[in-house]
C-alpha positions as a Markdown table, in Angstrom:
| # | Residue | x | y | z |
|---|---|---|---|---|
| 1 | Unk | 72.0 | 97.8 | 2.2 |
| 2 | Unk | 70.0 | 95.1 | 1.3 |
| 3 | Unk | 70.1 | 92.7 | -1.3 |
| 4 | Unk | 67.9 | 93.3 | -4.8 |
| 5 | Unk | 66.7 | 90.1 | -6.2 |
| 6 | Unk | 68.4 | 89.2 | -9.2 |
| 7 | Unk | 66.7 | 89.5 | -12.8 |
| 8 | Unk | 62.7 | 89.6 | -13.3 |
| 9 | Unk | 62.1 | 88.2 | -9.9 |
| 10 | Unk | 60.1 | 90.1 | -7.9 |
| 11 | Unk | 59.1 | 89.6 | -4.3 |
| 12 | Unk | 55.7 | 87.8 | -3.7 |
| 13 | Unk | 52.8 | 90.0 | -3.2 |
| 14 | Unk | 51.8 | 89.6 | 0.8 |
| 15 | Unk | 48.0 | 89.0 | 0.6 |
| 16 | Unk | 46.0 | 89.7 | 3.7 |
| 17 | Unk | 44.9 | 87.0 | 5.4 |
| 18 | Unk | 40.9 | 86.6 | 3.9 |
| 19 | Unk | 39.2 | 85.4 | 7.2 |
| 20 | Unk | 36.8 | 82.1 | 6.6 |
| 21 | Unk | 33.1 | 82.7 | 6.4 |
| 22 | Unk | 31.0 | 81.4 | 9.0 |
| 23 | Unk | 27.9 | 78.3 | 7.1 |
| 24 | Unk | 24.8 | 79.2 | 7.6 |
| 25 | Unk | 23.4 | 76.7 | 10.1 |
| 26 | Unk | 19.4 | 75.9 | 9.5 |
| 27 | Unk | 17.6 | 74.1 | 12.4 |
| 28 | Unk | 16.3 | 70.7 | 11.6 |
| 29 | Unk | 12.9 | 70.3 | 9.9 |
| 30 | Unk | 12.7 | 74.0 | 8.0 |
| 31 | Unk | 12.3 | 74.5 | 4.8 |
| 32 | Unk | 15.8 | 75.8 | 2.7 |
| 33 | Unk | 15.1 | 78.6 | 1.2 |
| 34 | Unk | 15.9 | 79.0 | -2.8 |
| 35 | Unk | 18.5 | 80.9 | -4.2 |
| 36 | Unk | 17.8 | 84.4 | -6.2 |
| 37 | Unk | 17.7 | 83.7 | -10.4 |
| 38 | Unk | 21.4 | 84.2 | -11.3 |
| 39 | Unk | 23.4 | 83.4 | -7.9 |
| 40 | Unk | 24.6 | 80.1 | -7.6 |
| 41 | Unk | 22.9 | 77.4 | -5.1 |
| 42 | Unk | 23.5 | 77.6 | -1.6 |
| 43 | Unk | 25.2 | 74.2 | 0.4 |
| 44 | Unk | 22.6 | 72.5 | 2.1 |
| 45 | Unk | 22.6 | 73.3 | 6.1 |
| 46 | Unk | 24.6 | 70.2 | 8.0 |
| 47 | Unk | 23.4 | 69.1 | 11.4 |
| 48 | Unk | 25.6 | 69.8 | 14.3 |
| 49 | Unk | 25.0 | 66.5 | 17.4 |
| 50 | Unk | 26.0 | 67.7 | 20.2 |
| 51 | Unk | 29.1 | 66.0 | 21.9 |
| 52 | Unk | 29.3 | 62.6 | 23.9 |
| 53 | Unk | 30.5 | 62.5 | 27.2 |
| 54 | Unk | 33.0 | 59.6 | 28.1 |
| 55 | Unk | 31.7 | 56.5 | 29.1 |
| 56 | Unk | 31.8 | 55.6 | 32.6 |
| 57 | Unk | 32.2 | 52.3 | 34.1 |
| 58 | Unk | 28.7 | 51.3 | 36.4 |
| 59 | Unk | 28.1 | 48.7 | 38.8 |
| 60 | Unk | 26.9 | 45.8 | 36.4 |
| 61 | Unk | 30.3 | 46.2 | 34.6 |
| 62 | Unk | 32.0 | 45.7 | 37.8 |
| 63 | Unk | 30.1 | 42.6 | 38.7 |
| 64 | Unk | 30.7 | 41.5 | 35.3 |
| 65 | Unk | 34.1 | 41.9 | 35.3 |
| 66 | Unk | 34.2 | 40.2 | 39.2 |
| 67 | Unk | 32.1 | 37.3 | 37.6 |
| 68 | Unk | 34.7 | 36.7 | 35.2 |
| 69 | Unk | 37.8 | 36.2 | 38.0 |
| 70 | Unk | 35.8 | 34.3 | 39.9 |
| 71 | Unk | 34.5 | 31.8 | 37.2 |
| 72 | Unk | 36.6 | 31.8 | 34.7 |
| 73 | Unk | 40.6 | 33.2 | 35.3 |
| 74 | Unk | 40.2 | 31.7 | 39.2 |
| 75 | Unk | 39.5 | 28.1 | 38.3 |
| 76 | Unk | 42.0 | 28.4 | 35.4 |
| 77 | Unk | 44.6 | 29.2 | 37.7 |
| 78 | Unk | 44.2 | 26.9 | 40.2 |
| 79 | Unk | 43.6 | 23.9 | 37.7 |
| 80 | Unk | 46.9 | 25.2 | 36.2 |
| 81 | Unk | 48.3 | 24.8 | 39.6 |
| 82 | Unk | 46.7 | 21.5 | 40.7 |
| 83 | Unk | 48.0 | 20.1 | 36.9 |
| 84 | Unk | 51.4 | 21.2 | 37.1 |
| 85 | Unk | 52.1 | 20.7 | 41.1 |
| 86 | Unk | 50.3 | 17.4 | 42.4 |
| 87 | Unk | 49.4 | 16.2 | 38.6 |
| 88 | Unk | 51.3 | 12.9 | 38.8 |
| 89 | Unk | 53.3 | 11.7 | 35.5 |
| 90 | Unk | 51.9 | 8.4 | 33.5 |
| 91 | Unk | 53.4 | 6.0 | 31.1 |
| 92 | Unk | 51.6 | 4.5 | 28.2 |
| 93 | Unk | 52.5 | 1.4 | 26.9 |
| 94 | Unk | 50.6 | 0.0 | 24.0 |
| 95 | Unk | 49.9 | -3.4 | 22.5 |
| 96 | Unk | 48.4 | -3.8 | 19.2 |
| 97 | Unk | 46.4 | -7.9 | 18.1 |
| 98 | Unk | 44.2 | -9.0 | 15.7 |
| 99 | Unk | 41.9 | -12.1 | 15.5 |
| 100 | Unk | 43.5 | -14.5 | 12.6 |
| 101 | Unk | 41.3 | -17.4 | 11.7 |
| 102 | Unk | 43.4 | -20.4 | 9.8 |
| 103 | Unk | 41.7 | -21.2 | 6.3 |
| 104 | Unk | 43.8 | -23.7 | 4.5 |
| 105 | Unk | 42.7 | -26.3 | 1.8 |
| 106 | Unk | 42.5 | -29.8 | 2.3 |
| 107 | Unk | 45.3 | -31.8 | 0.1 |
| 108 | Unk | 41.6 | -34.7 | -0.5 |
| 109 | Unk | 38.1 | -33.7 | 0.5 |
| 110 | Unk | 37.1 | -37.0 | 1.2 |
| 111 | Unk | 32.8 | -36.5 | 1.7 |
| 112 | Unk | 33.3 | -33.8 | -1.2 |
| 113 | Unk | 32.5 | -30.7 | 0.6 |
| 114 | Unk | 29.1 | -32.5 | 1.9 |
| 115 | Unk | 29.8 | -32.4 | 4.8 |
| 116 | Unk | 30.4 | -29.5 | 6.3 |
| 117 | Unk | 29.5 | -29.2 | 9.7 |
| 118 | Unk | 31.2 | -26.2 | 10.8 |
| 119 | Unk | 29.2 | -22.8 | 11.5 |
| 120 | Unk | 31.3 | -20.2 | 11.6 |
| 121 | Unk | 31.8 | -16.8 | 12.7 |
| 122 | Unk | 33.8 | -14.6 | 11.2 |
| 123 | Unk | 37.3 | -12.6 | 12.8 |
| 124 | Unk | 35.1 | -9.7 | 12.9 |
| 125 | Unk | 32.6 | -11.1 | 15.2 |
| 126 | Unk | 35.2 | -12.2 | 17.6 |
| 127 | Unk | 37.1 | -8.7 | 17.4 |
| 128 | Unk | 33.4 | -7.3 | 18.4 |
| 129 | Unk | 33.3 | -9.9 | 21.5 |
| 130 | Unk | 37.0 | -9.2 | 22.5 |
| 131 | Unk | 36.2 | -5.1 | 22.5 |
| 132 | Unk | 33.5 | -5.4 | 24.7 |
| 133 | Unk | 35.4 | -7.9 | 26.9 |
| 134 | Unk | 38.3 | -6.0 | 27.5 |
| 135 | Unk | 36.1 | -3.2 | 28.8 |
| 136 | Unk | 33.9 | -5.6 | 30.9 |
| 137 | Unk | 34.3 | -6.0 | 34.8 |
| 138 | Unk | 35.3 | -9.6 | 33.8 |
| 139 | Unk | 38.5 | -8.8 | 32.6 |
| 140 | Unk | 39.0 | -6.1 | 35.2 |
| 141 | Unk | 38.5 | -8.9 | 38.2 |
| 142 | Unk | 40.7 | -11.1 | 35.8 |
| 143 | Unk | 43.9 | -8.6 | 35.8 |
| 144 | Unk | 42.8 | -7.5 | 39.2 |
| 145 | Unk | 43.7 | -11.0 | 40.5 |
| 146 | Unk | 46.3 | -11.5 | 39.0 |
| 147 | Unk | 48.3 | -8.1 | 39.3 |
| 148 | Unk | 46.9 | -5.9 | 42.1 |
| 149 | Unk | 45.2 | -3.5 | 40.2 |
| 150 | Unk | 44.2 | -1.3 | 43.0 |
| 151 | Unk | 47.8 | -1.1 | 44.5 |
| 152 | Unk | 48.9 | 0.0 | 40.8 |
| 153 | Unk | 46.2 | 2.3 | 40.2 |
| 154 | Unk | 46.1 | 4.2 | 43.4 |
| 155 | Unk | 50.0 | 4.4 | 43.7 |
| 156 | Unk | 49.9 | 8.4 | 44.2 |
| 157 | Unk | 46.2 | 8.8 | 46.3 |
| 158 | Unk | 45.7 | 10.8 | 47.9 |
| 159 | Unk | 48.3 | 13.3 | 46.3 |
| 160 | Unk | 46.6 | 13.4 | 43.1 |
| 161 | Unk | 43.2 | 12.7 | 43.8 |
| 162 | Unk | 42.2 | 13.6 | 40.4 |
| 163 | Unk | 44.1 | 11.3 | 38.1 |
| 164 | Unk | 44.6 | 8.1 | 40.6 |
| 165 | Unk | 42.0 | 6.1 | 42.2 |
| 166 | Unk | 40.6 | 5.5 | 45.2 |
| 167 | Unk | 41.8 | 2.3 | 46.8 |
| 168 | Unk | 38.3 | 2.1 | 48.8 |
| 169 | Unk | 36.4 | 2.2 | 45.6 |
| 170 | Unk | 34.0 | -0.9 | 44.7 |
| 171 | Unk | 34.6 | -2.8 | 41.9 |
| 172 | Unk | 32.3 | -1.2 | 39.6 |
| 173 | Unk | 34.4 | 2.2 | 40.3 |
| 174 | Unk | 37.1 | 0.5 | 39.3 |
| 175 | Unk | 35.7 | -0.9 | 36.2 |
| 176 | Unk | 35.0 | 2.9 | 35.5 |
| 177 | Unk | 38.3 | 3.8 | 36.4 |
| 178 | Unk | 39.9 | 0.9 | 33.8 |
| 179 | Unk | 38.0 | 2.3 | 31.0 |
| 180 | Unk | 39.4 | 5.8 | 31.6 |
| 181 | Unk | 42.9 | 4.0 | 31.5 |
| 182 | Unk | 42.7 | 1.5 | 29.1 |
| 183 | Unk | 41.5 | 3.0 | 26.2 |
| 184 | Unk | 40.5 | 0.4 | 23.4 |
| 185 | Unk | 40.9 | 1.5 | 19.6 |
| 186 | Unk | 38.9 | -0.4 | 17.6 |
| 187 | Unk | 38.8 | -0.4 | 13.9 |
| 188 | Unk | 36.4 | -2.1 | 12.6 |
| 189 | Unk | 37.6 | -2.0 | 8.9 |
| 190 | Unk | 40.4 | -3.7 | 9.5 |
| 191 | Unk | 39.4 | -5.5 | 12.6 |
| 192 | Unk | 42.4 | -4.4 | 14.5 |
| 193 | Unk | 43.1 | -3.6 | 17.9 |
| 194 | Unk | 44.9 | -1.1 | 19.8 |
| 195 | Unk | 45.4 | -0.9 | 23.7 |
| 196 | Unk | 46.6 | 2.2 | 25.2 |
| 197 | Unk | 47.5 | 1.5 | 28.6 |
| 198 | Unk | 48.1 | 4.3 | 31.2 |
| 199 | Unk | 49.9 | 3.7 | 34.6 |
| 200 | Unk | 51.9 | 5.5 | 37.0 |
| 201 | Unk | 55.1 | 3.7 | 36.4 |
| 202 | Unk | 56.1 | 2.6 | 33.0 |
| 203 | Unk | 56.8 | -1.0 | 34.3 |
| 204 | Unk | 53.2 | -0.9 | 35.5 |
| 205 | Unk | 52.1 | 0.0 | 31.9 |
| 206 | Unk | 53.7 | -3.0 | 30.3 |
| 207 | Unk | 52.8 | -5.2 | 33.1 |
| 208 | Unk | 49.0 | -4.7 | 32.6 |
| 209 | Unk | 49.5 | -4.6 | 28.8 |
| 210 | Unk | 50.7 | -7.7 | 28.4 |
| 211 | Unk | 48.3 | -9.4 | 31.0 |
| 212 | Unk | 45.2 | -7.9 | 29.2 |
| 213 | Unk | 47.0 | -9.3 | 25.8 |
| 214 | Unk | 47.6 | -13.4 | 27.6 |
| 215 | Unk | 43.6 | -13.0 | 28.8 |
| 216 | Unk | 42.4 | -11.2 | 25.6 |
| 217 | Unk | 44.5 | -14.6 | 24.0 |
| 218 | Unk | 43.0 | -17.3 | 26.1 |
| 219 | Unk | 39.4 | -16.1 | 25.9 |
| 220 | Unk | 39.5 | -16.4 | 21.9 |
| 221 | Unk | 41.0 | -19.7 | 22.6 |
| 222 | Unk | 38.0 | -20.5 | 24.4 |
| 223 | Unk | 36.0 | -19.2 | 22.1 |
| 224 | Unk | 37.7 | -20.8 | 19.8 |
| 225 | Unk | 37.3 | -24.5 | 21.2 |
| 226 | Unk | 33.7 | -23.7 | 21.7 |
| 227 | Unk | 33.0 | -23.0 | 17.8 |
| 228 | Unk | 35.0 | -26.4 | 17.5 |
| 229 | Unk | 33.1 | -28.0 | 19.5 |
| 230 | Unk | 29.2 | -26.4 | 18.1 |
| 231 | Unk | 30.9 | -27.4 | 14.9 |
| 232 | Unk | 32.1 | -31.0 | 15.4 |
| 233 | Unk | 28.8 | -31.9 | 17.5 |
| 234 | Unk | 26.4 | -33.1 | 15.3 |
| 235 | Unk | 29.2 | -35.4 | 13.6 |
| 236 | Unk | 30.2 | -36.5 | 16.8 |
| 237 | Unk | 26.3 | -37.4 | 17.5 |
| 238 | Unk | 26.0 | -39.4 | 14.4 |
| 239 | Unk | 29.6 | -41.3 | 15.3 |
| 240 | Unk | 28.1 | -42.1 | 19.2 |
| 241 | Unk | 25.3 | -43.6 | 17.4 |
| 242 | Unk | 26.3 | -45.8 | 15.1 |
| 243 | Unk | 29.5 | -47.3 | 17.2 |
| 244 | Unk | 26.3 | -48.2 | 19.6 |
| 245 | Unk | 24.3 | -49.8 | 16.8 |
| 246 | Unk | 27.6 | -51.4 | 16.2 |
| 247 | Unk | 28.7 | -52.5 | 19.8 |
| 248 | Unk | 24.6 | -54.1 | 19.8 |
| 249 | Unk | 24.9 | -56.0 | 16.6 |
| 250 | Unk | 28.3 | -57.5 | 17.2 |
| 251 | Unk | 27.0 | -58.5 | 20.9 |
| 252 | Unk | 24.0 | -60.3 | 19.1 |
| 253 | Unk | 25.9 | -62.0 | 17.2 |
| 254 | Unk | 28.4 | -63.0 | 19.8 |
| 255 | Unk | 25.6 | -64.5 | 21.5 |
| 256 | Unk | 24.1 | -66.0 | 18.7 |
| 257 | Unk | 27.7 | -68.1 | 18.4 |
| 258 | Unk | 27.4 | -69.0 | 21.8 |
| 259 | Unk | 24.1 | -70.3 | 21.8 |
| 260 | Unk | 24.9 | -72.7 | 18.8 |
| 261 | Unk | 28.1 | -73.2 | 19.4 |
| 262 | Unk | 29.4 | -72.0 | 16.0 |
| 263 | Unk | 31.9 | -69.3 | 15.0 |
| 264 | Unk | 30.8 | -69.5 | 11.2 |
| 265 | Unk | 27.7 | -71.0 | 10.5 |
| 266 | Unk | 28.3 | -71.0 | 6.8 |
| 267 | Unk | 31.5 | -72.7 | 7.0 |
| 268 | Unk | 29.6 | -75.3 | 9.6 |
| 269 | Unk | 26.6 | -75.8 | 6.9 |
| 270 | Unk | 29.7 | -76.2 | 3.8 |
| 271 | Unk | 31.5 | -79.1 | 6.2 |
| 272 | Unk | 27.9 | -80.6 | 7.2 |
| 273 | Unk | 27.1 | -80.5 | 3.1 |
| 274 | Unk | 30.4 | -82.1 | 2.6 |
| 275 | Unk | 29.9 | -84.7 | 5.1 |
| 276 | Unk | 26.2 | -85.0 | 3.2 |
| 277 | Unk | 28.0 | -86.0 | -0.3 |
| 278 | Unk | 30.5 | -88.3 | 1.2 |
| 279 | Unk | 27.7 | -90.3 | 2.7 |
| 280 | Unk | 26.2 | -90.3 | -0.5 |
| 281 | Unk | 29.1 | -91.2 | -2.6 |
| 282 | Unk | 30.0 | -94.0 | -0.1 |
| 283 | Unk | 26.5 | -95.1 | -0.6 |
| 284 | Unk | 26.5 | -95.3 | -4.1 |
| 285 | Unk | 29.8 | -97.7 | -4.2 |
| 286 | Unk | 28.1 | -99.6 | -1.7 |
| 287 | Unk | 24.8 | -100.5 | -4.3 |
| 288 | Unk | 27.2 | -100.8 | -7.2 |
| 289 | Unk | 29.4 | -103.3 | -5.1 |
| 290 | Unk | 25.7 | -105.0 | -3.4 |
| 291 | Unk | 24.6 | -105.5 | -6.9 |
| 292 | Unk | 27.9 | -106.8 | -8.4 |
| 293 | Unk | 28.1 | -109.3 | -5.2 |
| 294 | Unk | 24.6 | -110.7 | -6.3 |
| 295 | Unk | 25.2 | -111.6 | -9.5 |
| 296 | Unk | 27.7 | -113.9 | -7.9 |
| 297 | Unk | 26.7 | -114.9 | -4.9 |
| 298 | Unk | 23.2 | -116.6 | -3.5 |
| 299 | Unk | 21.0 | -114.0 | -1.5 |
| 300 | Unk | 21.6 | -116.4 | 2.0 |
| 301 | Unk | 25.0 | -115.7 | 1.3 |
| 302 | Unk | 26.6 | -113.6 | 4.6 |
| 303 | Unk | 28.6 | -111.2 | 2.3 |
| 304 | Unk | 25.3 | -109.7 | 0.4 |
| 305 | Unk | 24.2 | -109.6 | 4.4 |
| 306 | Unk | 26.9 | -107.5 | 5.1 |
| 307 | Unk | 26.4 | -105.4 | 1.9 |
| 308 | Unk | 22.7 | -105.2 | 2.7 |
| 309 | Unk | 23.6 | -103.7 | 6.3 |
| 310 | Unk | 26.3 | -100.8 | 4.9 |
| 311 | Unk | 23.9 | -99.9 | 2.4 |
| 312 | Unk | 20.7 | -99.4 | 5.5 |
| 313 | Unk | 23.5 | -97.7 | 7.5 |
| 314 | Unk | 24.4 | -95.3 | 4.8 |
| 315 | Unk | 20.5 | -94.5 | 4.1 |
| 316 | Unk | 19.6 | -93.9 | 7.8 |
| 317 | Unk | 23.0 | -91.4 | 8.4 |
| 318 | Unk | 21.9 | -89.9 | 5.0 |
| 319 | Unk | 18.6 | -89.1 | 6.3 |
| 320 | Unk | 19.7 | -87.9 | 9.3 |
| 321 | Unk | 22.1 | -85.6 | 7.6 |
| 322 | Unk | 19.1 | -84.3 | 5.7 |
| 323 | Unk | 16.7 | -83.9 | 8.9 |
| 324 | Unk | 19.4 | -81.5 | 9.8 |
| 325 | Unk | 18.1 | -79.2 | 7.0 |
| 326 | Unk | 14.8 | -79.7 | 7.5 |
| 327 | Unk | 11.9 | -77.5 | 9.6 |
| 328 | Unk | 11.6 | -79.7 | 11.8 |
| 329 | Unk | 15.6 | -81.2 | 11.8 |
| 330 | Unk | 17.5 | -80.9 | 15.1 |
| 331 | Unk | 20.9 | -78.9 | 14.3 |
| 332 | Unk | 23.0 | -77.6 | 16.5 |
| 333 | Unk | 21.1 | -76.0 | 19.9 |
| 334 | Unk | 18.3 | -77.9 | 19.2 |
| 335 | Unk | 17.4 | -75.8 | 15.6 |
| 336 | Unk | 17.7 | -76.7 | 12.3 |
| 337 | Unk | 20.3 | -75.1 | 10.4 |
| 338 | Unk | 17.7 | -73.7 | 8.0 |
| 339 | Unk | 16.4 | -71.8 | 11.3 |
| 340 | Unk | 20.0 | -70.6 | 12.2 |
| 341 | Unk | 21.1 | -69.6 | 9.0 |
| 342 | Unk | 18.3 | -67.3 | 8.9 |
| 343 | Unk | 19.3 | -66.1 | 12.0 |
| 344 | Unk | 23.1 | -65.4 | 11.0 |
| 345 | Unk | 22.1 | -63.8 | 8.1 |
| 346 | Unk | 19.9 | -61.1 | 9.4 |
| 347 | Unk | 22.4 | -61.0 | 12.2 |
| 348 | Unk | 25.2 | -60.5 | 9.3 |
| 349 | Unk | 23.1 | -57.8 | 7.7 |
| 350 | Unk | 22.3 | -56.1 | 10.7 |
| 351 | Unk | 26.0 | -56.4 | 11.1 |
| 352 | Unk | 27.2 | -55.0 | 7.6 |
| 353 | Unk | 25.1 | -52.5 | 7.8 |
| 354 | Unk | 26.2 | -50.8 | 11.4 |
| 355 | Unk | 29.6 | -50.9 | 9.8 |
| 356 | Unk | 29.0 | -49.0 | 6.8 |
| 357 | Unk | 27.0 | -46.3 | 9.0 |
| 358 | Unk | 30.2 | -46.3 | 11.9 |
| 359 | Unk | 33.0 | -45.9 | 8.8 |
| 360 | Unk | 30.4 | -43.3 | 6.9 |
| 361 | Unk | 29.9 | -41.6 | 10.7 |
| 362 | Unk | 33.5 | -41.8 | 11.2 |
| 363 | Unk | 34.7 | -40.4 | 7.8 |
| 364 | Unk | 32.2 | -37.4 | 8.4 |
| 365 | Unk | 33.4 | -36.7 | 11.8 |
| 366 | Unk | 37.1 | -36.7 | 11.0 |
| 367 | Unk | 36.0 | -34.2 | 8.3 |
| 368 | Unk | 34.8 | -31.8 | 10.4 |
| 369 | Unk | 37.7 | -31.8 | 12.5 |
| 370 | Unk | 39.7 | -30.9 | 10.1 |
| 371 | Unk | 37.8 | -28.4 | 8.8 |
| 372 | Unk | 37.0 | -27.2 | 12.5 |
| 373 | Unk | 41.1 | -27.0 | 13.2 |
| 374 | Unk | 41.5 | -25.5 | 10.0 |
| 375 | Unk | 39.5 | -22.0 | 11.2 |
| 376 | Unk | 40.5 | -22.2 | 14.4 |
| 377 | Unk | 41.2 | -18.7 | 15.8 |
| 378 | Unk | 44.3 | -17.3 | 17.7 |
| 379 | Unk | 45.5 | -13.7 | 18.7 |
| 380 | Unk | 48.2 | -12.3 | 17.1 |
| 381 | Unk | 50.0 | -9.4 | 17.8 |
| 382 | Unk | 51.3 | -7.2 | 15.4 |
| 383 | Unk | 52.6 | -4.6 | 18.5 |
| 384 | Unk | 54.5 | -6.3 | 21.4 |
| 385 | Unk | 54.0 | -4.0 | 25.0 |
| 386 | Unk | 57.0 | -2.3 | 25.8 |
| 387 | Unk | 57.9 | -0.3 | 28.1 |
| 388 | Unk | 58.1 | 3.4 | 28.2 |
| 389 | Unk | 60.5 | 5.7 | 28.3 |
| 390 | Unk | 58.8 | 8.7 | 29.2 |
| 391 | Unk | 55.9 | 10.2 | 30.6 |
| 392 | Unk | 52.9 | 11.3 | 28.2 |
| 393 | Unk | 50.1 | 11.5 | 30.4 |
| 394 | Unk | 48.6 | 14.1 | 31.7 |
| 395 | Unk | 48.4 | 16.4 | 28.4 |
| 396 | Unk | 48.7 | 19.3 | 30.6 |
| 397 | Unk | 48.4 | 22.5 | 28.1 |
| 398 | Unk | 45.5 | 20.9 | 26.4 |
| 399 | Unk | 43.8 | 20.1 | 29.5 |
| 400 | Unk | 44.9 | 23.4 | 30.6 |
| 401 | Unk | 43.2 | 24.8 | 27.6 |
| 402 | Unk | 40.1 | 22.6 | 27.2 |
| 403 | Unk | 39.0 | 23.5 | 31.2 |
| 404 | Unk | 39.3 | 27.4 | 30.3 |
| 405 | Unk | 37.6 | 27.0 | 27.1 |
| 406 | Unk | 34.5 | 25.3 | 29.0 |
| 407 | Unk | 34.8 | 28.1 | 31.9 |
| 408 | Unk | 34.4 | 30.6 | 29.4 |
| 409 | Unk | 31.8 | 29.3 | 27.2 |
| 410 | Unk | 29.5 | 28.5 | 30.4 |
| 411 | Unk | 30.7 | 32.4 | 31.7 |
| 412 | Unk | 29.4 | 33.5 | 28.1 |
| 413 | Unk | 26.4 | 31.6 | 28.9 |
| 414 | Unk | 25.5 | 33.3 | 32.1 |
| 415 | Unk | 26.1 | 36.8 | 31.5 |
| 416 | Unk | 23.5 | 36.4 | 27.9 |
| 417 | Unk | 21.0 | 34.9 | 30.0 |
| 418 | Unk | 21.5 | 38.0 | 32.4 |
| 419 | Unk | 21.1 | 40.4 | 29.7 |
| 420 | Unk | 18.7 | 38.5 | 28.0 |
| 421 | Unk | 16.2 | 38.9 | 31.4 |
| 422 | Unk | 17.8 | 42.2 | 31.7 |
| 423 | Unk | 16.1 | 43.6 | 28.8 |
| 424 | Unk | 13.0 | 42.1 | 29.4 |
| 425 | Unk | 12.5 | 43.1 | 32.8 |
């Protein structure tokens, strides 16, 4: 028998199933007609689109898609190939220098800071010239000589005709090819100086670094004793000129000795002045002793003869003692020594002179070699070359990437050109 429910419950009343009433469809663009007073609005009538078909691929899509392998996923692939197959490894070795300038005070300025002849140009002027002259063909033929650079450089050609370089190249190629692998970072706040050097063995890398270093070094050098030089010039002029000025007056009066036959005229005119007051003096005993004999003796006597004849010998070598001073006197070379003490002392200013203008000259001059040696200019290097340890170069995944991103850009180009002529066609 079968079970009765327990209690109240009852079994649930089986409805029969109320079957859904089909909407009203309207077509498009007629009116909807109003609902009787007292029934409630009628839904509005919805639209019914009739179903898309799938999509099927056509022939632009095809060409498309072929456009894509050829330009873009081909290339990619063989680049890939080419970077990871015949790619050869490099080694960078890097070197890092600045331009330092000496600037230390002088313990005496002896001119005062007057005169100072030196020009200068500063560190960051000379970092400027050593950028562009690391990058020149001049320091390319420098290294070359010195290292081989085309035996270095085109180690692996042809195997990797990419990366290394042709040995036939001209010189100009391989200037192009040296900028490629030494790359110069340069910053001009600081005025420092990195070399990144890129070669296919590491010893290669550190030889060429440290030979671009030595010629980076002896061009400021020369640079260096060039600024010296601009700066020490004028001073040196000045000192040329007055040692000649001084060399001329000492010659003049050289010759002036020679022609009267006396070192110091001065000391000459004081003995010929002494000899002058002895004759005098010798004459003025002789009167006092004439006149002392006379009171004594007769005037036929022989003595007062004798005293008569000293004092007319004194008198005449008096006088001609005096004609010595005279205009018209003959001194020694045939001039009066009024004539060549004239001459010896314009000689003697002349002479003075020049050697206050040589030691003035001279002074200058060993001023501005100090100060020139004081900024004088070296290289120094804050980062020695060493050498490698492993390979860096290529950066194969972001060449890998940067080839495919340009492939697919210029793709992307092409195909909205297409469209774009598409439509308008």
């Amino acid at each position: 028998m079968p079970a009765r429910p327990q209690g109240n419950a009852q079994a649930p009343a089986v409805r029969p199933q109320q079957q859904a009433k089909p909407i009203p469809v309207k077509p498009m663009g007629q009116p909807v007609p109003r609902p009787a007073q007292g029934q409630p609005p009628a839904r509005p009538a919805i639209p019914v689109r009739p179903a898309v078909g799938m999509a099927q691929p056509k022939r632009r899509h095809w060409l498309m898609l072929a456009s894509f392998l050829a330009l873009v996923v081909l290339p990619t692939l063989l680049w890939a190939w080419y970077l990871w197959a015949r790619a050869s490894d490099q080694y960078v070795s890097s070197v890092g220098f600045s331009v330092r300038k000496e600037q230390m005070t002088p313990s005496i300025d002896l001119l005062g800071g007057l005169t100072s002849f030196t020009g200068g140009s500063g560190s960051a002027s000379d970092t400027d010239i050593l950028y562009e002259y690391i990058r020149s063909q001049d320091m390319v033929e420098q290294i070359d000589a010195q290292l081989d650079l085309r035996a270095r450089f085109s180690r692996d050609w042809p195997h990797d005709f990419v990366f290394a370089f042709n040995p036939d190249g001209h010189v100009e190629e391989l200037t192009e090819y040296w900028q490629r692998q030494v790359k110069v970072l340069y910053d001009s706040s600081t005025s420092l100086i990195t070399l990144n050097v890129s070669a296919f063995s590491a010893e290669d890398a550190q030889a060429i670094a440290a030979a671009v270093f030595k010629q980076s070094s002896d061009k400021i050098n020369q640079l260096s004793a060039v600024a010296q030089q601009d700066a020490t010039r004028l001073a040196k002029a000045e000192l040329d000129k007055t040692r000649d000025e001084l060399t001329t007056t000492r010659q003049a009066m050289t010759a002036f000795r020679m022609k009267s036959q006396i070192v110091d005229p001065q000391a000459d005119l004081a003995g010929q002045m002494g000899v002058l007051s002895g004759l005098q003096g010798q004459l003025a005993e002789a009167l006092v002793a004439h006149d002392m004999l006379l009171e004594n003796a007769q005037p036929t006597d022989h003595r007062v003869t004798q005293s008569q004849q000293k004092i007319d010998a004194l008198r005449r070598l008096i006088d001609q003692e005096r004609g010595k001073f005279g205009a018209e006197g003959q001194g020694p070379a045939g001039e009066s020594y009024a004539q060549l003490m004239a001459e010896y002392e314009k000689l003697a200013v002349d002479r003075e002179f020049a050697e206050g203008a040589y030691r003035t000259a001279r002074i200058a001059y060993e001023t501005a070699m100090a100060e020139a040696q004081r900024q004088s200019r070296y290289l120094a290097a804050h980062i020695e070359p060493k050498i490698p340890q492993s390979s860096t170069e290529p950066q194969r995944l972001w060449l890998l990437f940067m080839v495919a991103g340009m492939l697919l850009a210029a793709w992307s180009v092409l195909v909205l050109i297409y469209y774009s002529i598409r439509d308008r066609a």
